[in-house]
C-alpha positions in Angstrom: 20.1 -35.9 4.8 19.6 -36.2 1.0 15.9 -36.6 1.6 16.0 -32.9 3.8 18.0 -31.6 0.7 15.2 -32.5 -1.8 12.7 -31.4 0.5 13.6 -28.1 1.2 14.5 -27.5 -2.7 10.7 -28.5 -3.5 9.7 -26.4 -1.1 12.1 -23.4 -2.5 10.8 -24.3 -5.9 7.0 -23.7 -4.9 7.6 -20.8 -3.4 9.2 -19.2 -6.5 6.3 -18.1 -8.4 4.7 -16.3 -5.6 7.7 -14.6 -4.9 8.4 -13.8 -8.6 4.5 -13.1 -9.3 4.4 -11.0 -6.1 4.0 -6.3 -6.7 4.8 -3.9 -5.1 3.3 -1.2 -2.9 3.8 2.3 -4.1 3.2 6.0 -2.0 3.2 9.0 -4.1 2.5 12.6 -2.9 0.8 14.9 -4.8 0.3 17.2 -1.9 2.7 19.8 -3.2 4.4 19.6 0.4 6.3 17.4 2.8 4.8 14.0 3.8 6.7 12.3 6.5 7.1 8.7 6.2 7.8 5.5 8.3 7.9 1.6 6.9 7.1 -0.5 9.8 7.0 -4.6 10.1 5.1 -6.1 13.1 6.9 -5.2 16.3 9.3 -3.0 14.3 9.8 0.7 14.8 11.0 2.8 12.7 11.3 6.5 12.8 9.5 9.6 10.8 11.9 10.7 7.4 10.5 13.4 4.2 9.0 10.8 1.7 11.5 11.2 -1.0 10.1 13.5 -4.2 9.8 10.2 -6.6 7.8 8.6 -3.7 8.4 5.2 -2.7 8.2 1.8 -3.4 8.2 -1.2 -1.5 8.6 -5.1 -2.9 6.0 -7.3 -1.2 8.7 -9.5 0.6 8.0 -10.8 3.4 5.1 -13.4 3.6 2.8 -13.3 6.6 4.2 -10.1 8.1 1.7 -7.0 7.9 3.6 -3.4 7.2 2.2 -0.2 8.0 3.5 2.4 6.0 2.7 5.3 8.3 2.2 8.7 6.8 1.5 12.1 8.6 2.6 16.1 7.0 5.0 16.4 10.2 7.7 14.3 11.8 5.4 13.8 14.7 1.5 13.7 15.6 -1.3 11.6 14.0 -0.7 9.6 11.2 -2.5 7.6 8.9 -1.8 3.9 7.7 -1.3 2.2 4.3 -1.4 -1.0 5.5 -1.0 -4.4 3.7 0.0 -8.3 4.1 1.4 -10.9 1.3 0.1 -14.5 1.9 -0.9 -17.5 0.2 -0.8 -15.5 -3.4 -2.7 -12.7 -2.3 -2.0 -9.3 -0.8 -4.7 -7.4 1.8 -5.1 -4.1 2.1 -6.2 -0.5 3.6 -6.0 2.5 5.0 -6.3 3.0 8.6 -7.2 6.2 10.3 -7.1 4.9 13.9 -4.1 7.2 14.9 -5.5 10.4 12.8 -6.6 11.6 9.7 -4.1 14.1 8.6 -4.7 14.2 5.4 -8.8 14.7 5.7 -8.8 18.1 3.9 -6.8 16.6 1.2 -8.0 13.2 0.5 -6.4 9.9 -0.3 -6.5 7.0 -2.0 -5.4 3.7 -2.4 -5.3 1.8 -6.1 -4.7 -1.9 -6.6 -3.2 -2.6 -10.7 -5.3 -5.0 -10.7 -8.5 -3.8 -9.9 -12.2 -6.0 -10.5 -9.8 -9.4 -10.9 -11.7 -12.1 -11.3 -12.5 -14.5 -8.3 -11.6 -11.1 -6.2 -14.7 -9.1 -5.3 -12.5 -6.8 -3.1 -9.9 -6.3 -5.1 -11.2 -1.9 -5.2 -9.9 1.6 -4.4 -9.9 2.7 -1.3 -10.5 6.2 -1.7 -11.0 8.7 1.0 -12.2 12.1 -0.7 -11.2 15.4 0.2 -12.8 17.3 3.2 -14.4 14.3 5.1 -12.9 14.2 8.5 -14.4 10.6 8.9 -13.7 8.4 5.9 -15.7 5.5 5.9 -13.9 3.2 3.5 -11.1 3.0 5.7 -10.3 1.8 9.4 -11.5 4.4 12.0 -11.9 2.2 15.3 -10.0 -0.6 15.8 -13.0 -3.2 15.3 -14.3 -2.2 11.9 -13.3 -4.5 9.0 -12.1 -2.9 5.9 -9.6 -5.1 4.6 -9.6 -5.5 0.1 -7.7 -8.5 -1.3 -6.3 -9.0 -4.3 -4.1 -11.7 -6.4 -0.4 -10.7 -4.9 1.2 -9.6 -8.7 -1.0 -6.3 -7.8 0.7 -3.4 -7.3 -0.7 -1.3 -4.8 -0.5 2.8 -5.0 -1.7 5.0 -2.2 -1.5 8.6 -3.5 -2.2 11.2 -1.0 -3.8 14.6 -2.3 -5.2 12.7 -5.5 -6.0 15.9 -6.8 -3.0 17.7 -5.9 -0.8 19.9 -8.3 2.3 18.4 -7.5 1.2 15.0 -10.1 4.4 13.0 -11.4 4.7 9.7 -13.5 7.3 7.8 -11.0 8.0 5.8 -14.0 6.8 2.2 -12.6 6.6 -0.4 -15.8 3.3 -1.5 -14.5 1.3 -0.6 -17.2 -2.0 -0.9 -15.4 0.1 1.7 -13.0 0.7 4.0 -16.0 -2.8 4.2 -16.8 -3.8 4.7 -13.4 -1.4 7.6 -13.0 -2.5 8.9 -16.5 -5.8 10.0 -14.6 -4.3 12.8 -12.3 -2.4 14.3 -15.2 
């Protein structure tokens, strides 16, 4: 019994520094209208709501399980993904256009804080510019491979309509964040 006890605390103990080191994936919209939104874990539904003004944020928290944060400018029709997993210290990552590409005429892209980390080669932006209808950085058919990875204490922001009017600063004490956001000001 005492040896499950110590067991489990090691194991507790060598988990906390991933969890502590571990970012957080960010959506802002500078589209200047409504994006709808939807956080979904593996086998998980959830349904279409506005993506609040201040965007949102989302704590890498569950290890092994794959979210799609599905975005689309209407409650229903195609959508495309901001996709990402947390294992082993690292987060993958993209953007997946398998459902749609609603936001073709306005572009996206996706920004790791830690971008060009050493011993991570594809740890990059994703970045899908505005007016292609097929964006080849990101997942278009179900068998390409266009997964970046990058130490999990990245931050991840996908900002739709990167050249949009509607910029904000959401505020996130990242400070490779703030200087990433510093560029669409």
């Amino acid at each position: 019994m005492l040896s499950s006890a110590i067991t489990a605390a090691v194991t507790l103990l060598s988990l906390a520094p991933s969890v502590l080191a571990a970012g957080t994936a960010h959506v802002v919209n500078n589209c200047g209208s409504t994006v709808y939104f939807a956080s979904v874990a593996q086998n998980v539904g959830a349904s279409m709501k506005p993506l609040p003004a201040s965007g949102y944020s989302q704590s890498y928290s569950q290890p092994g399980v794959g979210i799609s944060i599905k975005l689309a400018p209407n409650a229903t029709g195609s959508v495309t993904q901001f996709e990402f997993t947390w294992s082993s210290g690292k987060i993958a990552y993209d953007i997946s256009n398998i459902d749609g590409n609603p936001f073709a005429k306005q572009g996206m892209e996706l920004t790791p804080s830690m971008a060009g980390a050493s011993g991570y080669p594809t740890c990059q932006t994703v970045s899908c510019p505005a007016g292609q209808s097929t964006c080849s950085a990101a997942y278009n058919n179900p068998d390409d491979v266009r997964t970046m990875v990058c130490p999990d204490a990245s931050d991840l922001t996908f900002t739709l309509c990167p050249g949009g009017k509607a910029k904000r600063d959401l505020g996130f004490h990242n400070a490779a964040h703030r200087a990433h956001s510093r560029q669409f000001k």
